[in-house]
N, C-alpha and C positions, 0 to 999 in steps of 0.2 A: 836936924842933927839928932843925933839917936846918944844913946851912954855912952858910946863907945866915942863917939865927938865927931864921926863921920858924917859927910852930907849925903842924902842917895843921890843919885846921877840925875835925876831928875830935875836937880836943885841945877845941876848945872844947865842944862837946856832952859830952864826960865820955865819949868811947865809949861812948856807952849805945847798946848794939844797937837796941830798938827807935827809937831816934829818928836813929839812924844808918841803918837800914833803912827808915824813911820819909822820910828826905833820898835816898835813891838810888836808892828807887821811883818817887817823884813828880818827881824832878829829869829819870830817864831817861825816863818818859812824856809830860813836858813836851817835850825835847830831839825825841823823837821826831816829837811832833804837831807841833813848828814845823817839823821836815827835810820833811814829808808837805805842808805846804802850799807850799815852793818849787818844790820838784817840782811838785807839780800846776800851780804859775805858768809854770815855765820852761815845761814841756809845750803850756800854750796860747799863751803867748810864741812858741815855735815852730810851734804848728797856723797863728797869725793872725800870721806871719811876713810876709805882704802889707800888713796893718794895722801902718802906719808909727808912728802916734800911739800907739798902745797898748803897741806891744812894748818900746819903753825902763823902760816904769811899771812893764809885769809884771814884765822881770829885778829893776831894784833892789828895789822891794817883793822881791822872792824873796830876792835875797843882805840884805836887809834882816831878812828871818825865819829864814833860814838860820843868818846872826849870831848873832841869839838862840837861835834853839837851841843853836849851838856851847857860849855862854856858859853852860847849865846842862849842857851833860857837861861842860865847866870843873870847875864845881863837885862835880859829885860825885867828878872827880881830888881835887879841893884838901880832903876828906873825910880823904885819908889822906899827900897832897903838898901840901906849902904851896906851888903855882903861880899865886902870887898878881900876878906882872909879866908870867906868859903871860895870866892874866885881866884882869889892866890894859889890856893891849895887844890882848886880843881886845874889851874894851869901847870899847877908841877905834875900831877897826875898825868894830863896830857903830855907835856914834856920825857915824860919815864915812858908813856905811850910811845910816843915819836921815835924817841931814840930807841927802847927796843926794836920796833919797824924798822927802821935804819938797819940798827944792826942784823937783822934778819936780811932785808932786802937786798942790802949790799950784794952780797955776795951772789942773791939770784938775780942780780942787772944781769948779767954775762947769760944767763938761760933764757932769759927771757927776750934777749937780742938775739938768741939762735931758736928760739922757739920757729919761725917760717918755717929753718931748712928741720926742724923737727918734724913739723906737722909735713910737709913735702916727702918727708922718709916717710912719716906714718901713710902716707897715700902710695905711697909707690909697694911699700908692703903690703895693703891691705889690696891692690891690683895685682900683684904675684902671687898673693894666698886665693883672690876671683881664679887666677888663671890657672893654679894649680888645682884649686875645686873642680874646675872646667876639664880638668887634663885626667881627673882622678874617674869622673863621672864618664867622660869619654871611655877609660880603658874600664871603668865598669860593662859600660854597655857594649864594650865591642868582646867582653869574654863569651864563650860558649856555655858556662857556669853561671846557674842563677844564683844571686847573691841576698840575702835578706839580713840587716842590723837590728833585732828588737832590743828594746832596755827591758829591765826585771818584771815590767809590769804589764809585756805582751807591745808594747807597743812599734810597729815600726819606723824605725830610725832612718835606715838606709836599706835601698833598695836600687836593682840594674832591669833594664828592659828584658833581657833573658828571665828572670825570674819572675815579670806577666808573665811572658808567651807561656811559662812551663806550666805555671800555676793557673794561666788563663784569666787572669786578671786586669781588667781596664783600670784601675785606679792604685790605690795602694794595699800591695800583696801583704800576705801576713800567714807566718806558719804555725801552725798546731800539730808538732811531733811529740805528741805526749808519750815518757816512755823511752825516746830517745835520747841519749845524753849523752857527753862527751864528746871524744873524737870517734866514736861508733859509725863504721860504714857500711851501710848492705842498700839493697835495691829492694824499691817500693813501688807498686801500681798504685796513682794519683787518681782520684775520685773523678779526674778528666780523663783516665783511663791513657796517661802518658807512664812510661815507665820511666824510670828516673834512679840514678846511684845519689844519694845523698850522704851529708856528713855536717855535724854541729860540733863547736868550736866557743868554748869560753874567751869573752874580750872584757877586761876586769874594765872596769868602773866605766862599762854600757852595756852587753848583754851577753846576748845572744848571737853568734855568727851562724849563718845556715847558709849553707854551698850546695848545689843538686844540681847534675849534668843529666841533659837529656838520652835516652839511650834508647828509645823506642824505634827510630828508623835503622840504630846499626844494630840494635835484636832483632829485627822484622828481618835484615839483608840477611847478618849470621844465621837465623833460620830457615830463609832462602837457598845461603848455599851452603846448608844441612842437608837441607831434601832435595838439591840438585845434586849436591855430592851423593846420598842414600841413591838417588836415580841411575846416575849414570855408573856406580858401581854395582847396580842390580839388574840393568838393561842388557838386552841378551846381543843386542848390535855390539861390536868393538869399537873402543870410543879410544881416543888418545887427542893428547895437546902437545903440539911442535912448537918450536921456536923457529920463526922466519927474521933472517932469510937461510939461514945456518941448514933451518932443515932436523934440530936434535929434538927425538924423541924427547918431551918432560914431564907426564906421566900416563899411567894406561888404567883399565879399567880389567876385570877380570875375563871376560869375555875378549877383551881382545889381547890379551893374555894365552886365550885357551885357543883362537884365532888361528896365532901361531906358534900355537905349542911349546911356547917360555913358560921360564920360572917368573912368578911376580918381578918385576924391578928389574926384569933382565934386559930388556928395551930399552928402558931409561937410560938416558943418553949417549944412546945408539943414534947416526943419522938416517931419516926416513929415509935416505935411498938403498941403504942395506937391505928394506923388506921389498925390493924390486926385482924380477924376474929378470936372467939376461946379461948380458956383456957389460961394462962400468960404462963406456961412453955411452951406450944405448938407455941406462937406468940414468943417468945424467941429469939426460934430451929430455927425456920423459918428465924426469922431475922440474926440472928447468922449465919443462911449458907447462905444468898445471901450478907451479906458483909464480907465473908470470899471469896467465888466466886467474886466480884468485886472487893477486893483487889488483888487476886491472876492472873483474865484473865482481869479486867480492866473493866469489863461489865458484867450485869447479864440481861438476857432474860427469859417474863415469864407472865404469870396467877398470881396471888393473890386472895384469897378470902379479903376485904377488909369489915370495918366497917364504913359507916357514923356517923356523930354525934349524928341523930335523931334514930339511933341505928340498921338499916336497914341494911341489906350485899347486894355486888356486886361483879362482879367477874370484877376483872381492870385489864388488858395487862398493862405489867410496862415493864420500860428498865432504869436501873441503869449505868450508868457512875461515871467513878472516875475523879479527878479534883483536882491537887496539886499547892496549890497558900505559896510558901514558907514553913514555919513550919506546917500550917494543909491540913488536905484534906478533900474535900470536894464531895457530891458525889450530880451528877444532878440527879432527878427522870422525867419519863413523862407516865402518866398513863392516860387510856381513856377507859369508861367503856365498857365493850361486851358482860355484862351478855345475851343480847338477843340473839347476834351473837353467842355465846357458845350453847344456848339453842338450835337454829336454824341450827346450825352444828352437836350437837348432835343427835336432830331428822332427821336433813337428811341425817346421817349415820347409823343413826336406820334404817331410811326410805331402803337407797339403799342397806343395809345388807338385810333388807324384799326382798327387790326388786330382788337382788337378790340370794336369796332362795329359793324366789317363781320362777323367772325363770328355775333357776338349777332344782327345781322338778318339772317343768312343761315339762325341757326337758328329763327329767329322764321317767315324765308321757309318754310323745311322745314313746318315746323309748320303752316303756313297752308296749303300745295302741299296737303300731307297729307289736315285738315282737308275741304279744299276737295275735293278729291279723292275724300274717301269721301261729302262730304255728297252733289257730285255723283251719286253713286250713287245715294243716297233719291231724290234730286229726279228723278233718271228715271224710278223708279217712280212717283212722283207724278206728274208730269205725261205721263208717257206712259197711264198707267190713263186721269188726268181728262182730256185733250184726245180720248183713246179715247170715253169718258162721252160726254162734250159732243158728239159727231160722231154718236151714236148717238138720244141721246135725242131727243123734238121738237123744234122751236124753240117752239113754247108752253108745253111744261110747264114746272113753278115752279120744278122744279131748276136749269133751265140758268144761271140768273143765278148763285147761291151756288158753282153749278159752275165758272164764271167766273171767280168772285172768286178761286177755289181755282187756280187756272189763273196769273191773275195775279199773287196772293201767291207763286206755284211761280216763276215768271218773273224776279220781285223778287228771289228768292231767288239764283234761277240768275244773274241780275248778281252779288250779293253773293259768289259763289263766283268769277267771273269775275274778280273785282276781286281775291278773294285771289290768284287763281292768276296773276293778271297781277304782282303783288307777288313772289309764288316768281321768276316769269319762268318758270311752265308756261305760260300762257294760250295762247288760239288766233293763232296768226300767221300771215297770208298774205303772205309776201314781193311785195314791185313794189319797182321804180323810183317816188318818188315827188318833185314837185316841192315842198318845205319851203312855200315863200311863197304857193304858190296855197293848199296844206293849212288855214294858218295864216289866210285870209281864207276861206275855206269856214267852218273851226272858228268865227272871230268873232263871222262871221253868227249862227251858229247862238246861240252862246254868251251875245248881246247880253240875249237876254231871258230869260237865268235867270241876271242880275248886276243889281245894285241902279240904279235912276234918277242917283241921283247920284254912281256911280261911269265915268267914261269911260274909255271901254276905246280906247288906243294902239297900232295895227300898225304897224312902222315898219321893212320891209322892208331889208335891206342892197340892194347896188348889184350883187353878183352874186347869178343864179340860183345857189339850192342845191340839190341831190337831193341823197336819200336814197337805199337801199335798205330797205326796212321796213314794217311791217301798216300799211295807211291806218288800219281800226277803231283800232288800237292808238294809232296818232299823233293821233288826235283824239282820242281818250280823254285820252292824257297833255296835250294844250294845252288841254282841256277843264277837265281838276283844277288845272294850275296857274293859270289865267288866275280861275276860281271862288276858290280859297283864296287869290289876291292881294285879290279885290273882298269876301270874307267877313273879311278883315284890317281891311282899309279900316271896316266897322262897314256897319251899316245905317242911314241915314239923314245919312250921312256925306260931304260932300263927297271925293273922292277919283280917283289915275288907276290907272287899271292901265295900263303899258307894252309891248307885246312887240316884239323889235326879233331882227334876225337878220345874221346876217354871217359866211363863212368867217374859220379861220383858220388855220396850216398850224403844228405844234408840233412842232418839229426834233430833240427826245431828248426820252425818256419821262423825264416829269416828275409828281409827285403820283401815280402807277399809270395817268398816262394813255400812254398807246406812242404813239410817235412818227406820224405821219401829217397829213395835211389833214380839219377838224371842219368840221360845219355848225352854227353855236351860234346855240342858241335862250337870249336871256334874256326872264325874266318878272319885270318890277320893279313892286312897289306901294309908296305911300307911306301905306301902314298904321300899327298898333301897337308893330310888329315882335316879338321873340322875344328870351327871354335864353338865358343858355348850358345852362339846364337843360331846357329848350322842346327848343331847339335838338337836343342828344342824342336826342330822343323822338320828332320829328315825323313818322319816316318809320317805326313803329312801327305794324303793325295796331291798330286801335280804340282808338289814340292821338288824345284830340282834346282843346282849347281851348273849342270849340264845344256850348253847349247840346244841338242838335239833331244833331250831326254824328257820324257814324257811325266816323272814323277811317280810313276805306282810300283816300282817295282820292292824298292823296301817299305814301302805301304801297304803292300800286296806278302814280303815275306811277313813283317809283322801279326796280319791278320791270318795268315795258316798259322804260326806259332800259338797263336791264342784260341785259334779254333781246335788247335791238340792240345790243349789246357798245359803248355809249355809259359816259357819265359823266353823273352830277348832282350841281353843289353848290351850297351855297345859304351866303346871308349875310344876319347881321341881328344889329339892334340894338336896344333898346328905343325906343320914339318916332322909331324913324328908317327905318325899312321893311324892307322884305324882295327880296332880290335872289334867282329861284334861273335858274341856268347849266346848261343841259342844250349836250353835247356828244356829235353821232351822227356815227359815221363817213363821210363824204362819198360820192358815187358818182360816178363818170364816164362810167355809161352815160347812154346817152338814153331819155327818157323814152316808154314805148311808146303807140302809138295806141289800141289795145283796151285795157281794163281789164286788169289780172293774173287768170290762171286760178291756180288752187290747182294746186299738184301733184299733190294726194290727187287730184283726181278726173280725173287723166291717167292713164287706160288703154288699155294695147293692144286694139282690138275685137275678140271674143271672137267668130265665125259658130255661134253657137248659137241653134238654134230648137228649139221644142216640148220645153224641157227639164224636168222635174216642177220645180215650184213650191216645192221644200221649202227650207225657209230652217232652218241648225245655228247657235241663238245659244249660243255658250260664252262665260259669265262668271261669275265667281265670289261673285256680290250677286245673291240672289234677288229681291228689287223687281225687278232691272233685267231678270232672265229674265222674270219673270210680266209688266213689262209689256209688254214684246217680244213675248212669244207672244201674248197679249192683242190687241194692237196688230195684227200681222202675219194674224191668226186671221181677224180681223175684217175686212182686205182679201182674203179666200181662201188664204191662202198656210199652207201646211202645216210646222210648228214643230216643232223637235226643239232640244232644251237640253241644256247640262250644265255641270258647277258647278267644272270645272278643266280645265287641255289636255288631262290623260291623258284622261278620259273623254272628252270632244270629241273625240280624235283614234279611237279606238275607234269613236265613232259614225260619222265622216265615214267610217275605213276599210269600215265593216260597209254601209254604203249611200252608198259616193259618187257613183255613178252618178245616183242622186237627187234629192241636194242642189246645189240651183243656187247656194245664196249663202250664206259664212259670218261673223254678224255675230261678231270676235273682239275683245275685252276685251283692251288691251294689258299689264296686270297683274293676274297673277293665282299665287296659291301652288302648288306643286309643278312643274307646267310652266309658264312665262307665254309670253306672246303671241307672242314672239319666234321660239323653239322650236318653238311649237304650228304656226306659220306655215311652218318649215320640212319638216316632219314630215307639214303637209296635202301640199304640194308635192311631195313626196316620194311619196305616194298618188297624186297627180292634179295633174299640172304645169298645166292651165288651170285649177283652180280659182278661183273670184270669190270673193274675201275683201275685206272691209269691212272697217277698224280703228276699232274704239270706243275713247275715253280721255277722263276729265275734260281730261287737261293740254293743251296747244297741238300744234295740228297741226305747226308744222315740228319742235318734237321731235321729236314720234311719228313721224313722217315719216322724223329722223335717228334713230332705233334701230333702224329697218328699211331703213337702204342696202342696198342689194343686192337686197332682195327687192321684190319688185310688189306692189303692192295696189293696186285695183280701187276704193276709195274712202276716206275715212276722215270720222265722224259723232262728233262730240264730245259728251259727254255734259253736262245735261241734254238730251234729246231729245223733240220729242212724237209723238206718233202717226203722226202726217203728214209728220214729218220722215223718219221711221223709213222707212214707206212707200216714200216718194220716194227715197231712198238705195236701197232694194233694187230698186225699177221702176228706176231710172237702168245698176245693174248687170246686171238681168235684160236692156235694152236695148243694154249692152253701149257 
């Protein structure tokens, strides 16, 4: 008992250790666990010191369990101190504790029973602010605009995938536009060499916004089609862009502007088939299938006949392109004009078709010269042996007829060769003066009755006399074949005209390879079958013929006199509509002489030789033609020496030229020819009498030996008696 008259608590347990010892075990672990739970109150009291609502509940609960614990280390003092008015007084404490809590708590029961569906909202917002984070970062990264957030102190906040690639950054970008500021927008080359429109942007209370759109591939295109625009308004082609399938001009370039002779802009939208040559349905057609062809391959390549505005045609090389820029398409043109080039192409395909034709029949001529030439050769021995024959035998015996025929078939021949060689333009030609118009009714006459009854034949002179210079044989030969192959056009049985009609004309520049000068034109019109253009190429072609029976050389044969008179022949036809042919010989201005033309060949100086031996040196290189020579010559008395090239001829003449009164020479011949050989006898014996032999025509052979003399000249085939006379003619001197 203490002053106060109280017993401590102790007195009531009997001091019994063990139960005095579990009052002050379990009172102090009590005591302790309530101090452990304030503490832990006040501490979150203080962390959620911002949480207005919560932090009053936590203190009192706290000083509310504090109390209580106080209250049992109370007690275990009052174990051995009756502090039973400090324990009174610490239970009203508690009590004022309590009931404040109370009255606090009360009113958060009700929150604290909906705390779940709180915390549940809080989770479902804090899942719509993920998803809108997610939604915000998405439409970052899908803008075209790189985007950067730095705060005040440089640092990166907020950043989009666009603004790596711009900045070329793998991790987190960060910009340094020092100098830059506000909403200031211009365009910057980036040290990664990307060109970039950029713009900064104050965001208060966090930094920095930087926005930067890339702009390097659509400057690279705009400078693109800068200098394709600079090109194709400086390119000398005409260039234009159409609208398909419409067809409207949409716009041009200046060149093809000047093309067709508009004002700038005056095409534009115009449709491309207005600059088409030609009737509407026809420019239609045409345009309807080159853009059905460039839709289909993508391109069309080509010629146009086209129309300018001032209404003039040209012929334009165009190249269409197709061109799809989303829903339309569009087609590029480039056109440049060639009317000349076409023209120029044209006639230089005319040209080398002439060119060659004329070659092909010049080798054809070769070939016939040739031909003609050698057979010449046989036919001299043939017909100079058989007319030998024939002069020798009786006139009754049975031979002489077959011998005859042999004679004539030889004859036949020797035309046939005549006509080639008149085709080459070797044949025999005696130059005159000839009058055209008298010729051409002499040939008529003649010609009347070997042309059909019912074909009439038209002379129908011009107003002026024409000369010639040129072979009469020849000129009636050529008016003979044309005037024949007009009336064998015409048919047999055939009502029909044949026309020939004559007239100068005087042609002031060479035109077609004809040189310049005054012509005498002979045309010859039928109104026959006529010829197409494969005929045509062919007609003047040895042993080219249309004709059953016809042999082929007769306009092969006029041909080659025309050009052996340095003339022209052309001819024109049409199927069903007849046949025109234009021969054109060089005029003459001499007068036409009284006497007949003598040959030149047989212009000789007179030789005063008498009693000279008889011996005649035939050198030629075609044995028929020696054998029949000596044959021939034998048989008039005259004593024959031969040899088969110059060299040996010249040999013989030197060894006995005292001898030989006459040398028949062969104008072609291998090792030495006639040329040579001629100068070489002359060279031995300056009066020598020399004969020149040659299939081809006399005023050739005539011109290969300017300079030199000859004493006659004998075209080959020859007969007997020709032979003869040629050598009596020289012997006579």
């Amino acid at each position: 008992m203490n002053a106060s008259g109280f017993f401590p608590h102790g007195y009531c347990l009997q001091w019994n250790p063990p139960l005095i010892t579990l009052y002050v075990v379990t009172d102090a672990i009590i005591a302790l666990s309530y101090y452990s739970i304030p503490a832990a109150l006040f501490l979150l009291a203080y962390r959620s010191r911002e949480g207005l609502r919560v932090q009053p509940l936590l203190i009192l609960f706290g000083m509310f369990i504090a109390f209580c614990g106080g209250g049992h280390a109370i007690d275990i003092a009052s174990l051995w101190t009756p502090v039973y008015w400090l324990k009174g007084v610490w239970n009203a404490g508690t009590a004022v504790a309590s009931i404040a809590t109370a009255i606090v708590l009360v009113p958060r029961v009700m929150e604290f029973v909906r705390m779940p569906e709180a915390a549940e909202k809080l989770r479902q917002e804090k899942t719509e602010l993920l998803e809108q984070q997610s939604l915000v970062r998405a439409v970052l990264d899908s803008t075209l605009e790189g985007i950067v957030l730095q705060d005040e102190t440089g640092q990166t906040i907020l950043y989009n995938s666009a603004a790596q690639r711009i900045l070329s950054s793998d991790g987190v970008p960060r910009v340094d536009w020092s100098g830059h500021h506000g909403s200031d927008e211009d365009v910057v080359r980036l040290a990664n060499g990307r060109l970039v429109e950029r713009s900064t942007r104050k965001v208060p209370g966090y930094g920095q916004l930087f926005v930067m759109r890339d702009i390097t591939e659509r400057h690279a295109a705009e400078e693109e089609r800068l200098r394709l625009e600079r090109v194709i308004q400086t390119m000398k082609q005409g260039f234009a862009i159409i609208a398909a399938p419409a067809g409207i001009i949409m716009s041009t370039n200046p060149s093809f502007d000047a093309l067709y002779r508009s004002a700038p802009g005056e095409l534009i939208g115009k449709p491309f088939v207005s600059l088409l040559q030609g009737e509407q349905t026809n420019r239609e057609k045409a345009h309807h299938a080159i853009r059905e062809h460039v839709v289909r391959e993508a391109y069309w390549d080509g010629d146009i006949t086209a129309r300018r505005v001032d209404g003039t045609d040209f012929i334009a090389q165009s190249r269409f392109n197709v061109h799809s820029g989303g829903d339309q398409t569009l087609f590029s043109l480039i056109q440049v004009d060639v009317t000349d080039q076409r023209r120029l192409e044209t006639e230089s395909r005319e040209f080398q078709e002439k060119m060659i034709e004329t070659a092909r029949l010049e080798s054809v001529g070769l070939l016939a010269g040739g031909v003609a030439h050698d057979f010449n050769n046989l036919l001299t021995g043939i017909l100079g042996n058989g007319t030998l024959v024939f002069d020798r035998i009786s006139p009754s015996s049975p031979l002489r007829e077959p011998i005859s025929d042999l004679i004539t078939a030889t004859e036949r021949a020797a035309d046939l060769t005549r006509q080639l060689l008149a085709y080459s333009g070797k044949g025999r030609f005696v130059m005159g003066v000839l009058s055209i118009d008298d010729l051409l009714r002499e040939t008529s006459d003649l010609v009347r009755m070997s042309i059909p009854r019912t074909v009439e034949l038209q002379v129908l002179p011009g107003t002026r006399s024409l000369t010639v210079e040129a072979d009469r044989t020849q000129m009636q030969q050529l008016f003979m074949n044309l005037i024949i192959n007009g009336a064998e056009a015409i048919g047999e049985g055939r009502p029909g005209t044949v026309s020939v009609r004559t007239r100068a004309e005087t042609i002031p520049a060479p035109v077609d390879g004809i040189a310049a000068g005054t012509y005498a034109v002979i045309e010859v019109e039928d109104n026959g079958s006529g010829m197409d253009e494969a005929t045509l190429k062919r007609i003047f072609e040895p042993f080219f013929t249309t004709k059953f029976t016809g042999r082929g050389l007769g306009l092969a044969a006029a041909l080659g006199i025309v050009n052996g008179h340095h003339g022209t022949l052309r001819v024109q036809s049409k199927p069903g509509l007849g046949t025109l042919f234009r021969v054109l010989l060089p005029a003459s201005d001499a007068a036409l002489p009284e006497p007949p033309p003598v040959s030149a060949a047989t212009i000789t100086a007179p030789l005063a030789v008498q009693n000279e031996p008889c011996t005649v040196l035939v050198i030629d290189d075609e044995q028929p033609v020696r054998s029949a020579a000596r044959n021939a010559l034998k048989f008039h008395g005259y004593e024959v020496l031969d040899a088969a090239d110059g060299n040996r001829g010249l040999e013989i003449f030197r060894e006995r030229a005292s001898e030989i009164a006459v040398v028949l020479l062969d104008m072609t011949m291998p090792l030495m020819d006639g040329k040579e050989a001629l100068r070489q006898i002359y060279a031995v014996r300056a009066d020598a009498r020399v004969i020149l032999s040659s299939g081809f025509n006399e005023a050739e052979a005539i011109g290969k030996f300017a300079g030199l003399r000859l004493t006659g000249f004998l075209q080959k085939p020859y007969t007997a008696a020709e032979l003869e006379q040629k050598i009596r003619i020289a012997m006579e001197g």
